[in-house]
KOLDREN-528087 format. One record per residue (C-alpha): residue number from 0; residue in one letter; x, y, z. Coordinates in pm, 1 decimal, always signed. Layout:
// KOLDREN-528087
> pos  code  east  north  up
> NUM  a  X  Y  Z
...
// end
This chain:
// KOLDREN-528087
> pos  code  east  north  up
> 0  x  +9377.3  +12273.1  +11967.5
> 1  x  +9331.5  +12535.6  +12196.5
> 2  x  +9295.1  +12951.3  +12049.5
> 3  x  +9194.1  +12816.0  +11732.7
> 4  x  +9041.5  +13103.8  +11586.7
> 5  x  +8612.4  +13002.3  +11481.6
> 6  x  +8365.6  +13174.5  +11275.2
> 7  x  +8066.3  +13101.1  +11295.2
> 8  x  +7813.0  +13168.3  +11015.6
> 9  x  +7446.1  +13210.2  +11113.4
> 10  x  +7137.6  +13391.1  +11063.5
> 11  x  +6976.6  +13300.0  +11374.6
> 12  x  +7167.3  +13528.2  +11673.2
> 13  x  +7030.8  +13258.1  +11918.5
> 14  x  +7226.7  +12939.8  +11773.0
> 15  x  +7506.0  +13155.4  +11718.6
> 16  x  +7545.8  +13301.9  +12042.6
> 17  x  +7476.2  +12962.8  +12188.5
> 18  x  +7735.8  +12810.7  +11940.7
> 19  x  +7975.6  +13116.0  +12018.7
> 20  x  +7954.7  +13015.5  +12423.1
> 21  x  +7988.7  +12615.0  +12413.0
> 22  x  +8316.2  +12712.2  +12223.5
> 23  x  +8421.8  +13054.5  +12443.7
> 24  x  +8432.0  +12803.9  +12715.6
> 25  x  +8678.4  +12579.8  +12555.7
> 26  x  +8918.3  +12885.8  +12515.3
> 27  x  +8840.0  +12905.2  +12082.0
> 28  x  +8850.6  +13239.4  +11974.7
> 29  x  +8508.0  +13297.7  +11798.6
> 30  x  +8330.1  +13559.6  +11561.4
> 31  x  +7975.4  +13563.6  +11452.7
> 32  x  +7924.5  +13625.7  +11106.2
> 33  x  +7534.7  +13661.2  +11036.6
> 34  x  +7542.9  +13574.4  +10650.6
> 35  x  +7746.9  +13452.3  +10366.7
> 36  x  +7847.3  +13778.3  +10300.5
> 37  x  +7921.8  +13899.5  +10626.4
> 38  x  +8132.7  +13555.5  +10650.5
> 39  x  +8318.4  +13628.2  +10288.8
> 40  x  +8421.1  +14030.0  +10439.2
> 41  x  +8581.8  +13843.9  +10730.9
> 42  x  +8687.5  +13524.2  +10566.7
> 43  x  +8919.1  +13830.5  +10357.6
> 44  x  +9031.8  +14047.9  +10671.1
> 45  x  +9142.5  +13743.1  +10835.0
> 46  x  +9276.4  +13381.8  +10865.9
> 47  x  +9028.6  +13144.9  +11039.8
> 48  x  +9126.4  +12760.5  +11143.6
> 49  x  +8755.6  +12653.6  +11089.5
> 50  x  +8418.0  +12777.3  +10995.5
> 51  x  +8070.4  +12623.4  +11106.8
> 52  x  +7778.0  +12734.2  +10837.1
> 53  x  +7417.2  +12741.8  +10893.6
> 54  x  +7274.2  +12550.3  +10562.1
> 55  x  +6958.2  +12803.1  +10509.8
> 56  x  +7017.3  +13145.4  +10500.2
> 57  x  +6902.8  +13427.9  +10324.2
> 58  x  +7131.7  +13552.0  +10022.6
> 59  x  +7406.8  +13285.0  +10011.3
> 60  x  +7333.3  +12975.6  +10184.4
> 61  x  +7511.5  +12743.0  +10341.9
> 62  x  +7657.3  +12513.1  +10014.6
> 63  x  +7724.0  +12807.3  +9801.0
> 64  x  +7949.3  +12949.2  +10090.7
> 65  x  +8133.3  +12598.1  +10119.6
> 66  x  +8184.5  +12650.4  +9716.1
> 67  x  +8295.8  +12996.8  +9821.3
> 68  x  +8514.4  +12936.0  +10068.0
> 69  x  +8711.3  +12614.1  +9903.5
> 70  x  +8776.0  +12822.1  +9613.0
> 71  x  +8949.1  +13125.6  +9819.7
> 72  x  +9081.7  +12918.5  +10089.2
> 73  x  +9051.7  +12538.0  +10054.8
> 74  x  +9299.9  +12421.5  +10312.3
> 75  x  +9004.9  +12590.5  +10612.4
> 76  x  +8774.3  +12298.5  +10734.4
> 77  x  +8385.9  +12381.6  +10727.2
> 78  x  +8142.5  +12174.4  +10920.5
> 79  x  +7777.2  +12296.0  +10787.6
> 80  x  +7504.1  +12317.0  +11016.1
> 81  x  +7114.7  +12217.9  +10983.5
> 82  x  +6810.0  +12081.5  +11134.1
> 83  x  +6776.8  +11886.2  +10842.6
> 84  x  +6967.2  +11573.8  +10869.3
> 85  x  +6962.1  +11316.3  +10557.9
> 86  x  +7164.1  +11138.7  +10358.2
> 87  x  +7116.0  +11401.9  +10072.4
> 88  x  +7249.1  +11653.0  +10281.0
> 89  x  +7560.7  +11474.1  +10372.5
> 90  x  +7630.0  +11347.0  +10031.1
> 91  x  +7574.1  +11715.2  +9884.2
> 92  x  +7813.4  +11847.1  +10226.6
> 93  x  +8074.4  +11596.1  +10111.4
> 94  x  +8074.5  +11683.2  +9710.2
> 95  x  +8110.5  +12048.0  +9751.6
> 96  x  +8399.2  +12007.0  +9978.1
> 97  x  +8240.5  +12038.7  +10340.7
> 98  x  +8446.2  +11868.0  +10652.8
> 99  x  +8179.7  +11756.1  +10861.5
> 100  x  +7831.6  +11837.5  +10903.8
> 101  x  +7626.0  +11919.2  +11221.6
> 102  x  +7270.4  +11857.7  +11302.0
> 103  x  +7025.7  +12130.3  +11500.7
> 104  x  +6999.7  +12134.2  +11806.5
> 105  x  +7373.0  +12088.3  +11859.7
> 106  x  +7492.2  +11841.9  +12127.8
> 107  x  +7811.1  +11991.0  +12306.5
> 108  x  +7987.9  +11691.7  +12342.2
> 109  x  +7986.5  +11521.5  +11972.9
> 110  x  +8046.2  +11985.7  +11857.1
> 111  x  +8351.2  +11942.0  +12079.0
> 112  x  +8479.1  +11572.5  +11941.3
> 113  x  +8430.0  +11672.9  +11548.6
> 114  x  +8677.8  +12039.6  +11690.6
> 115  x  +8884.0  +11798.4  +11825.3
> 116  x  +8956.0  +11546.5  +11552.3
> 117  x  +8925.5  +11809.1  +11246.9
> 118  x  +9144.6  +12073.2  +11444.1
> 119  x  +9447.6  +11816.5  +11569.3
> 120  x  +9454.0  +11692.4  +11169.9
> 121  x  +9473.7  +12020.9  +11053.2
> 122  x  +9749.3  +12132.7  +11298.5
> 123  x  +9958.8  +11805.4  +11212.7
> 124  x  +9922.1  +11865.1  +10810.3
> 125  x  +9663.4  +11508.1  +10794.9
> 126  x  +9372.1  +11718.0  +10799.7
> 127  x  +9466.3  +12035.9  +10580.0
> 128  x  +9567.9  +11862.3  +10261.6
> 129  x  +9442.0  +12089.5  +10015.1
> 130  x  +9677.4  +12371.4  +10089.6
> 131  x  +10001.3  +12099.7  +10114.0
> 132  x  +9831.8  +11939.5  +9794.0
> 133  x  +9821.9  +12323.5  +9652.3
> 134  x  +10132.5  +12473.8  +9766.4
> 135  x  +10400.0  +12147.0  +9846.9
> 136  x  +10314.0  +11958.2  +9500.5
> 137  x  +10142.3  +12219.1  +9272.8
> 138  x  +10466.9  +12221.9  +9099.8
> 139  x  +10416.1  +11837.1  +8994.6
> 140  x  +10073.3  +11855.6  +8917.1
> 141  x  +9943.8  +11678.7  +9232.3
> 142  x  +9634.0  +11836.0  +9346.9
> 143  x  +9489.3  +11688.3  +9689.3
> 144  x  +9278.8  +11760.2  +9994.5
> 145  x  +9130.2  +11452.2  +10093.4
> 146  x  +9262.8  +11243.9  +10394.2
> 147  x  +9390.2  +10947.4  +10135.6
> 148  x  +9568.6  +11216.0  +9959.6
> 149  x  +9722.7  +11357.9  +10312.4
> 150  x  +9908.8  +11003.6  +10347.0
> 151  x  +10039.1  +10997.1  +9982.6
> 152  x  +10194.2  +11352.8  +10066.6
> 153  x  +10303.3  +11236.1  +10375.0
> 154  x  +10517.6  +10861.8  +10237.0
> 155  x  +10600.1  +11148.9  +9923.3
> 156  x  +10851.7  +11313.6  +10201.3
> 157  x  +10968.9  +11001.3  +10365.7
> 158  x  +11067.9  +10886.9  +10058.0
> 159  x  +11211.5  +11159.4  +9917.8
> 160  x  +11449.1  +11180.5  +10185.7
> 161  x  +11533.1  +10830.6  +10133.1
> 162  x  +11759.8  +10623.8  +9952.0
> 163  x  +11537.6  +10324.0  +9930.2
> 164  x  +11350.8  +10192.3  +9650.6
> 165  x  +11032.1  +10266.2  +9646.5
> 166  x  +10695.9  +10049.4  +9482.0
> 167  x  +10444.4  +10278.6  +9352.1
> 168  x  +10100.0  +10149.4  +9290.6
> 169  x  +9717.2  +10200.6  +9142.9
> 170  x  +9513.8  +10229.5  +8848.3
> 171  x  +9590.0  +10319.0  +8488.8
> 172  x  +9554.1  +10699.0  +8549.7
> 173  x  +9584.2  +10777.5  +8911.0
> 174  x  +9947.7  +10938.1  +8846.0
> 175  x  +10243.2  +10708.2  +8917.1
> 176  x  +10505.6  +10864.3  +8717.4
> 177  x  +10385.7  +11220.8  +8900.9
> 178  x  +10436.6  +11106.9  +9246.4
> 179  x  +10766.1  +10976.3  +9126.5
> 180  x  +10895.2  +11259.5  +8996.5
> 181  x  +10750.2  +11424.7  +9282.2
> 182  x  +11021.9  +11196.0  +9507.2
> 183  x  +11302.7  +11281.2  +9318.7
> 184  x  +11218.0  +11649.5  +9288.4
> 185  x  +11507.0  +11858.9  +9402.2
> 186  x  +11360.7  +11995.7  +9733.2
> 187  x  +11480.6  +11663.9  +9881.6
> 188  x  +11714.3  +11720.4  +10161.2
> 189  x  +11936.5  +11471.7  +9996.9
> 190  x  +12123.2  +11553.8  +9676.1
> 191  x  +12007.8  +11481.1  +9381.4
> 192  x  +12202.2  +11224.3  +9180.9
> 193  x  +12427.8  +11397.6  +8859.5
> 194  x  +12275.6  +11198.9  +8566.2
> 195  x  +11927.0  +11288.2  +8735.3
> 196  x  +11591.8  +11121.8  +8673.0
> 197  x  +11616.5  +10847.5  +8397.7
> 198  x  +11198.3  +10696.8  +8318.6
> 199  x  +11196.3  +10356.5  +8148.0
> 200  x  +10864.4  +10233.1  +8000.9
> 201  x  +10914.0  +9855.0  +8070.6
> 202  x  +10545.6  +9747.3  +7825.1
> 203  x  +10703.4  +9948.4  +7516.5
> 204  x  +11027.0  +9820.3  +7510.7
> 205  x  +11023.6  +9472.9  +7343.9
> 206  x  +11156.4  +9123.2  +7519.6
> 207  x  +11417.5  +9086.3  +7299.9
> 208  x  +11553.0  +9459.0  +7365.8
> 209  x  +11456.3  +9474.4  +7750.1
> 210  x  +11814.9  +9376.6  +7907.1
> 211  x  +11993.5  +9587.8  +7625.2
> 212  x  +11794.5  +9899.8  +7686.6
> 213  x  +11834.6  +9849.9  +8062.1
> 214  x  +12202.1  +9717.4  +8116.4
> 215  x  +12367.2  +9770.9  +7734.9
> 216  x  +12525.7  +9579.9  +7557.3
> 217  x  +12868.4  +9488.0  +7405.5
> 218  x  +12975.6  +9536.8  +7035.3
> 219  x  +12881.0  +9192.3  +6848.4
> 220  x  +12619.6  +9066.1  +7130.2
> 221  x  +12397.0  +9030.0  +6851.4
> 222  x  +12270.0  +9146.6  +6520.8
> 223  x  +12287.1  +9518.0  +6492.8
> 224  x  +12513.6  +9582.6  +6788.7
> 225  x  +12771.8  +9736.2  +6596.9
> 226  x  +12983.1  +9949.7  +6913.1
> 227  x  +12918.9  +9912.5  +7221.2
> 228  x  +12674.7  +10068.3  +7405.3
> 229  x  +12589.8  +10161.2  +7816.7
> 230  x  +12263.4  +10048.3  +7923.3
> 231  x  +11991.6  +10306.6  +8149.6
> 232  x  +12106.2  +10175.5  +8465.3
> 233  x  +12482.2  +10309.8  +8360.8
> 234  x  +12260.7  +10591.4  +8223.0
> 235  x  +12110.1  +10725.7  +8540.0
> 236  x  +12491.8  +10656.6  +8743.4
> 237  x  +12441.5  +10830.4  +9110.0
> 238  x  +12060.7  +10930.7  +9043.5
> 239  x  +11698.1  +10777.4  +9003.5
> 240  x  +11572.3  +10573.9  +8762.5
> 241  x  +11165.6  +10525.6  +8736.1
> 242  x  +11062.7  +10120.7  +8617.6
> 243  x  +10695.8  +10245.0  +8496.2
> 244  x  +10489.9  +9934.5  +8472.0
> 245  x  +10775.3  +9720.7  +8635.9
> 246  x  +10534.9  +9412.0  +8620.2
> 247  x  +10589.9  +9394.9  +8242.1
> 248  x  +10917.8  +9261.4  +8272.4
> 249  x  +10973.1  +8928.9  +8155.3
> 250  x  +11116.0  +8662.7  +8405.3
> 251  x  +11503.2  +8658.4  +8259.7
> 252  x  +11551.1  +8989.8  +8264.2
> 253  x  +11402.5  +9020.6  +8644.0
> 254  x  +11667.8  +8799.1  +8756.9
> 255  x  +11935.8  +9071.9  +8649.3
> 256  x  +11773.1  +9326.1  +8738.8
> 257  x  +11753.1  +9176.3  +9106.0
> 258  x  +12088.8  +9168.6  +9117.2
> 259  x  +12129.0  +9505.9  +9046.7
> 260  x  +11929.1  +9569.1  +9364.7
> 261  x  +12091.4  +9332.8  +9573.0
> 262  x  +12458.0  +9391.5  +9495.7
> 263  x  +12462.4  +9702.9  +9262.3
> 264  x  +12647.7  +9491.2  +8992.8
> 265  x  +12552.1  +9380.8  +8635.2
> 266  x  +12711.5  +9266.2  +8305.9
> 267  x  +12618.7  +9416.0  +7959.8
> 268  x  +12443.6  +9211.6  +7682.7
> 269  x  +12767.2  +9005.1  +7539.8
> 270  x  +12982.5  +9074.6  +7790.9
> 271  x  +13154.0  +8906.1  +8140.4
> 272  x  +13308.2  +9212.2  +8248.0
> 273  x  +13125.7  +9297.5  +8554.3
> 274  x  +13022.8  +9676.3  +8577.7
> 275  x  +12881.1  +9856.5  +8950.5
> 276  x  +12601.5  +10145.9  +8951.4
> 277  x  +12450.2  +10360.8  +9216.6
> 278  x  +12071.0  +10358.4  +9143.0
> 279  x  +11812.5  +10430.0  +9358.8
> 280  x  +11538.1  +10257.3  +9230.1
> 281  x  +11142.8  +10404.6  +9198.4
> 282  x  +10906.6  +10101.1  +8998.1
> 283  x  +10567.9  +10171.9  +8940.3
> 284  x  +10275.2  +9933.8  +8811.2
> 285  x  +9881.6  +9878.4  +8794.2
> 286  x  +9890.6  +9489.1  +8810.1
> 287  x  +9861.3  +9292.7  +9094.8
> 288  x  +10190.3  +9121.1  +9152.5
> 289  x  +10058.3  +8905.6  +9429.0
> 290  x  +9852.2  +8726.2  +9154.4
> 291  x  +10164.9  +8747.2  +8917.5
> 292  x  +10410.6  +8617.6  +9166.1
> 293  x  +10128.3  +8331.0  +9256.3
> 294  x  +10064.8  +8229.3  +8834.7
> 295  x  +10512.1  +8245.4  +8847.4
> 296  x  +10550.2  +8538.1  +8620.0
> 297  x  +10715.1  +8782.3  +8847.9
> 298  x  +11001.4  +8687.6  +9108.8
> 299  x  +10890.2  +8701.6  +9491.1
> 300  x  +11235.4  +8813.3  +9576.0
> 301  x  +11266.9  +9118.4  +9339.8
> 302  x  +10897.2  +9225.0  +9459.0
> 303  x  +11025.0  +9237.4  +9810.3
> 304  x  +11354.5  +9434.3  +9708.7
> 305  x  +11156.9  +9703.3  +9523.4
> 306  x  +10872.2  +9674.4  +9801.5
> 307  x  +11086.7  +9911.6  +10068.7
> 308  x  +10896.0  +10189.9  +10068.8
> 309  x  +10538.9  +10131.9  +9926.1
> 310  x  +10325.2  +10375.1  +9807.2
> 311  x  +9932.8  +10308.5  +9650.9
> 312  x  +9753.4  +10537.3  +9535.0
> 313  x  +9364.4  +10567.2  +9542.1
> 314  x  +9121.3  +10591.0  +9275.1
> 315  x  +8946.7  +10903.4  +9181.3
> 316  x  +8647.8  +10779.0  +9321.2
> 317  x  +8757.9  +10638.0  +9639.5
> 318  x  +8867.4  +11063.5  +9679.6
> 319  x  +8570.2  +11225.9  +9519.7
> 320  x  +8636.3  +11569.8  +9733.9
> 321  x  +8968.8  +11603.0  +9522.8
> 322  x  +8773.3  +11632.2  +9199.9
> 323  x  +8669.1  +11998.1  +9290.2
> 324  x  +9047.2  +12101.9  +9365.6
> 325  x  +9124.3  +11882.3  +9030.8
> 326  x  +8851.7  +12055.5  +8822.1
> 327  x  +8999.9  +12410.0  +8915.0
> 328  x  +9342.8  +12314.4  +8850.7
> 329  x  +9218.3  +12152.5  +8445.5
> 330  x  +9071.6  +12449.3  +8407.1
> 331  x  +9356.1  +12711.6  +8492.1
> 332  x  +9546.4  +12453.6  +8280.7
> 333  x  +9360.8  +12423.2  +7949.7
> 334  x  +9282.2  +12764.1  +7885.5
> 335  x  +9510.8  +12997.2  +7947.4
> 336  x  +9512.8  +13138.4  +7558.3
> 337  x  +9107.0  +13195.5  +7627.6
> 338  x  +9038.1  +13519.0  +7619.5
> 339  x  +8708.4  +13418.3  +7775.0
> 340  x  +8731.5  +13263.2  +8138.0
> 341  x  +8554.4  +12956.8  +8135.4
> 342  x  +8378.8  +12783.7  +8464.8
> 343  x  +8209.7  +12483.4  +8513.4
> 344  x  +7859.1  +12515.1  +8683.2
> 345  x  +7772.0  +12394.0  +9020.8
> 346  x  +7500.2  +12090.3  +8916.1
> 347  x  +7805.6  +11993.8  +8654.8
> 348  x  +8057.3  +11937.9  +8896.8
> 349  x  +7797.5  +11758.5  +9124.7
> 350  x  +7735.7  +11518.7  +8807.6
> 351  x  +8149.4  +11452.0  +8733.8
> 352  x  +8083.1  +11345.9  +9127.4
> 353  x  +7886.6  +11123.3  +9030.4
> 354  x  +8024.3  +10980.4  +8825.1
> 355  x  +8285.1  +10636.5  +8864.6
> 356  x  +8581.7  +10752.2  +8649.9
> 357  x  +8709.2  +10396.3  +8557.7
> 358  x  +9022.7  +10626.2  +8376.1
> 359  x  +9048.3  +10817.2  +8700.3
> 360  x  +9242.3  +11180.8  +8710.0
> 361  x  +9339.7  +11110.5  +8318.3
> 362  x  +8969.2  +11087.3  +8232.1
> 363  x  +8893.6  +11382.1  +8449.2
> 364  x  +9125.6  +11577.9  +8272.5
> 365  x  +9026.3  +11439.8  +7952.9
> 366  x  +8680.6  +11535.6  +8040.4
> 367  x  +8751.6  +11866.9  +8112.4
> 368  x  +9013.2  +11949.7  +7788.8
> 369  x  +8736.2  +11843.7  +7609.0
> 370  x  +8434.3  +12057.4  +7757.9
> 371  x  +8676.3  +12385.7  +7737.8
> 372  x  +8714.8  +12286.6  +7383.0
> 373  x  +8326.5  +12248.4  +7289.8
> 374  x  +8200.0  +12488.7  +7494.5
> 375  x  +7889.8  +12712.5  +7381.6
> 376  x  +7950.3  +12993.6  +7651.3
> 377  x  +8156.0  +13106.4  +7946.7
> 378  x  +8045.9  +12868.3  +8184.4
> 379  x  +8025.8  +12468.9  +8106.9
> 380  x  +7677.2  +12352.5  +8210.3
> 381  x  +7501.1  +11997.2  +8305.8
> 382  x  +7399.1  +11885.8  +8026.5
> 383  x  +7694.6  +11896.8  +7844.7
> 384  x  +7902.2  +11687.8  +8101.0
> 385  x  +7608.1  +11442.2  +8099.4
> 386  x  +7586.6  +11421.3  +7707.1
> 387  x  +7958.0  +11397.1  +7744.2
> 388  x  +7983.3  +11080.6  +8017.8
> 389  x  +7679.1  +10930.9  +7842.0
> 390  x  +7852.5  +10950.7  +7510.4
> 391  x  +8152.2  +10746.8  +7733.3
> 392  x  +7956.0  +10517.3  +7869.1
> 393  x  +7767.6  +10411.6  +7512.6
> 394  x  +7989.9  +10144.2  +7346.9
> 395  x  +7891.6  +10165.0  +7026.1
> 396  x  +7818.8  +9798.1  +6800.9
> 397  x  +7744.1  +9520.0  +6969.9
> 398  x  +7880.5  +9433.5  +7335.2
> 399  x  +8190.4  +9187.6  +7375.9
> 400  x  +8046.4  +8875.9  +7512.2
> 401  x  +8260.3  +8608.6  +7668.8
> 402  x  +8162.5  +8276.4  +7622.1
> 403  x  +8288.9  +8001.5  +7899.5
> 404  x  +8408.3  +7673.2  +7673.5
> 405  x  +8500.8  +7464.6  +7981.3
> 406  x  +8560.5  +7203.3  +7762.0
> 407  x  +8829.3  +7367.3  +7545.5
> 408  x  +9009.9  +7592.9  +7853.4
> 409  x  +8949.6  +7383.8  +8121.3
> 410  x  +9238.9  +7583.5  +8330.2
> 411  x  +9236.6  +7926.0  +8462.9
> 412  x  +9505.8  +8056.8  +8248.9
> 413  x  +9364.2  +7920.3  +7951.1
> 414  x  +9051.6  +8095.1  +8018.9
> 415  x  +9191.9  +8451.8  +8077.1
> 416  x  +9420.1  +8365.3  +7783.9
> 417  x  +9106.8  +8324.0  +7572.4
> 418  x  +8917.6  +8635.9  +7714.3
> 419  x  +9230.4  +8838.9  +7656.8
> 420  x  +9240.9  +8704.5  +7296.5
> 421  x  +8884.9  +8820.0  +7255.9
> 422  x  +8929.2  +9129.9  +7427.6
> 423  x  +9176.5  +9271.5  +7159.3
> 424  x  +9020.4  +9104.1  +6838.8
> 425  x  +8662.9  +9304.3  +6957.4
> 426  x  +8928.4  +9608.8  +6990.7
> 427  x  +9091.3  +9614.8  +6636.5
> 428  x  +8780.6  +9536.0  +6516.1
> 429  x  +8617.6  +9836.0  +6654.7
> 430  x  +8933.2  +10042.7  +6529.2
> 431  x  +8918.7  +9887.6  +6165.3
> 432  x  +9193.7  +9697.3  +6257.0
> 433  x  +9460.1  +10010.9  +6339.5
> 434  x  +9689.4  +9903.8  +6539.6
> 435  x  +9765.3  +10251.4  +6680.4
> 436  x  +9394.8  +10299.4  +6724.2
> 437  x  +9315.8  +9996.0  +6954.4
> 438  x  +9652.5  +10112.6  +7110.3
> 439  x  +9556.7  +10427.0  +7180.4
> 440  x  +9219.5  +10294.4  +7294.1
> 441  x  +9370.5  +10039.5  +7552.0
> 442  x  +9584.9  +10288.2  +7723.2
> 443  x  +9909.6  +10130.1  +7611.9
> 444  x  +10180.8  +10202.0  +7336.4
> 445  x  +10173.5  +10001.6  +6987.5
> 446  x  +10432.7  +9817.8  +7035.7
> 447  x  +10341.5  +9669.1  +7404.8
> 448  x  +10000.4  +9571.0  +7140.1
> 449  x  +10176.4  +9390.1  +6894.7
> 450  x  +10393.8  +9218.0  +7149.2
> 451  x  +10049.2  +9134.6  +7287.3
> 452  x  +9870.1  +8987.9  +6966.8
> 453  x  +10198.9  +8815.8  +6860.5
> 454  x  +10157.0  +8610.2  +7213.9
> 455  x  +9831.8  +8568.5  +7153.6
> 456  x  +9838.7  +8420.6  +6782.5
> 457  x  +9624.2  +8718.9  +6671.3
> 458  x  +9731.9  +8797.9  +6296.0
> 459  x  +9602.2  +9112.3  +6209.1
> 460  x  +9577.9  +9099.4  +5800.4
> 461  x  +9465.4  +8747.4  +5835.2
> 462  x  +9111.1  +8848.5  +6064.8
> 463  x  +9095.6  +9136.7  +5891.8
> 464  x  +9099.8  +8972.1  +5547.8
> 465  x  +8844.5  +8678.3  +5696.6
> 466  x  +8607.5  +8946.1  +5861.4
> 467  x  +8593.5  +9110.8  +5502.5
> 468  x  +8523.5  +8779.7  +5389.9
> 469  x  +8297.3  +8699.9  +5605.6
> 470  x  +8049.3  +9101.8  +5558.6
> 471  x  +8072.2  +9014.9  +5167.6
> 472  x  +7916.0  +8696.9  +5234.1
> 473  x  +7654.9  +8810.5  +5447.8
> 474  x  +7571.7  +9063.5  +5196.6
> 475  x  +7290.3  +9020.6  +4912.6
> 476  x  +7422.0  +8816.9  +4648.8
> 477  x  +7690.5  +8747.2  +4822.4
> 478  x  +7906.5  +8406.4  +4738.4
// end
């Protein structure tokens, strides 16, 4: 990318002059900054396409200028420079937000391959996520700057100026239902359907209500239908309709909802009158539907309709450079009543890097509700975001421990069905047998719970009444 404008940031005239030649010579425009300071006054007078950072320097070094710089202007690439070359320093480059780093003295050839390959992403919009992730998607919450991030943005506009259905996929947390919305959003070129964006949350809606809910049902169909009644799919006529946790869905019910897919027809609950929709069709889900399609609980032929345009979205921790970008964004969020601005110090973020985030962004966010909420003074510190992950990471009793019967569940399903079984009964347990507890702790509605335990054979009253039986026993002078 030729006359891409350079500033170089160093305290040492020699390297920077040198630096300022190798790149003269390649036709990059190029200033000389000779602190962080000096950097910051020019950073503000003008708009730079990349800055190279010496790491020691008097004043503001070389990471606290990264910090600096990321939180002005996040979408500008910065490759720090240093004689010291380690692990450390890469790792600590890479958590603050830095592109690339360079080691002393600098070899032309590999200076002029990082330009190359940091410069050409940034001028296609692969390299410069934060500011699309900032500016393009701020609106739907989604914050992003890494290069796994640049591709969701990118299959966000291809589908958005599709019609076809689209298969959105990742961990509990990683935000399904927020790229979704973000593909229906109404800066798509192509018009947004009249009856708009209709969201169905397949796990909370019961077996024996699923095809009702979704394709309606005629008066008399069954108990309790007393008129007749459209379904969602009639529902979201001409628009978008979002399947969250599509693999939920029992078997039956997939079949019709193929259909739908395939032919745009369906029949209510209770009825043969066939009925036509225009849907367009966005599912989302965090199980593996290979697996489920392999153990014959989801249809092969539906996963392939819905699988048009597929989207999957990383974890938190496979995109640990977001969770600066993500941090800032919590905090604007949660406390805009404070009358005191609130910031989280530098070691604290380093430690949320750290850390794995099984929850992902939900965690994060959880995380940082929760340390605006308890903290002592205007700026969130170390320890508390340790105390506060450690506190997470302590299960309190005793730990769940699975015990392989091979005997009794010789089979593969019988085995998961037993761990599963255990799983929950070590959850209400722990929530004194509330139902909306263990729900809430699971990350999945009450109902989606009891449809659970009632598959499972798990009778709530009955354990709870034979664990009470079981602690007065136990106890001294006990029967």
């Amino acid at each position: 990318m030729e006359n891409a404008s350079i500033l170089i940031v160093d305290d040492e005239k020699i390297t920077a002059f040198y630096l300022k030649d190798i790149l003269a010579a390649a036709n990059y425009d190029v200033q000389i900054a000779q602190n962080g300071e000096d950097a910051l006054e020019k950073l503000s007078r003008k708009r730079f396409n990349l800055v190279i950072t010496d790491l020691v320097m008097p004043g503001i070094d070389g990471f606290a200028l990264v910090r600096r710089i990321k939180q002005l202007q996040p979408s500008i690439p910065v490759f720090i420079l240093t004689a010291h070359g380690s692990y450390d320093v890469a790792r600590k480059a890479q958590t603050i937000g830095a592109d690339d780093y360079l080691l002393k003295p600098v070899n032309p050839d590999q200076l002029h391959a990082a330009l190359a390959r940091t410069l050409e992403k940034s001028h296609k919009g692969t390299g410069g996520f934060a500011k699309l992730g900032e500016s393009a998607y701020a609106s739907q919450h989604i914050i992003g700057a890494s290069e796994s991030m640049g591709e969701i943005f990118r299959l966000i506009e291809k589908a958005r100026n599709s019609r076809g259905h689209v298969l959105i996929r990742g961990e509990s947390g990683t935000g399904k239902e927020l790229v979704a919305r973000a593909i229906y959003s109404n800066e798509s070129t192509l018009a947004p359907g009249p009856n708009g964006f209709v969201i169905v949350n397949c796990c909370a809606i019961s077996e024996g209500l699923i095809e009702s809910e979704l394709f309606g049902h005629a008066r008399g169909a069954f108990s309790g239908a007393v008129s007749d009644r459209e379904g969602l799919f009639e529902v979201a006529e001409g628009g978008t309709i979002f399947l969250d946790e599509i693999g939920d869905i029992p078997l039956r019910s997939q079949t019709k909802l193929l259909r739908i897919l395939q032919e745009g027809e369906f029949r209510r609950v209770g009825e043969n009158k066939v009925r036509h929709v225009n849907v367009r069709v966005i599912a989302a889900t965090n199980r593996n539907l290979e697996e489920a399609i392999t153990a014959g609980h989801f249809r092969e032929d539906l996963y392939y309709r819905l699988n048009v345009i597929p989207i999957q979205l990383p974890t938190l921790r496979a995109r640990i450079t977001d969770i600066p970008l993500l941090v800032r964004h919590f905090l604007n969020k949660h406390q805009k009543r404070s009358a005191i601005k609130i910031i989280l110090a530098d070691d604290a973020l380093e430690a949320l890097m750290r850390y794995p985030f099984p929850g992902n962004i939900r965690e994060l966010e959880n995380i940082v509700q929760r340390a605006i909420s308890f903290a002592i003074g205007p700026q969130i510190t170390k320890s508390e975001i340790e105390n506060y992950l450690r506190s997470v990471a302590e299960t309190p009793g005793q730990p769940i421990v699975v015990a392989l019967d091979m005997q009794t569940y010789p089979s593969l399903k019988g085995h998961l069905g037993k761990i599963e079984r255990d799983f929950l009964v070590a959850r209400l347990q722990a929530s004194d047998w509330s139902v909306s507890d263990a729900a809430k702790g699971m990350e999945i509605t009450r109902t989606a719970l009891h449809n659970k335990m009632k598959k499972l054979g798990i009778r709530s009253k009955e354990l709870k009444a034979a664990v009470s039986a079981r602690k007065q026993a136990e106890e001294p002078g006990g029967s």
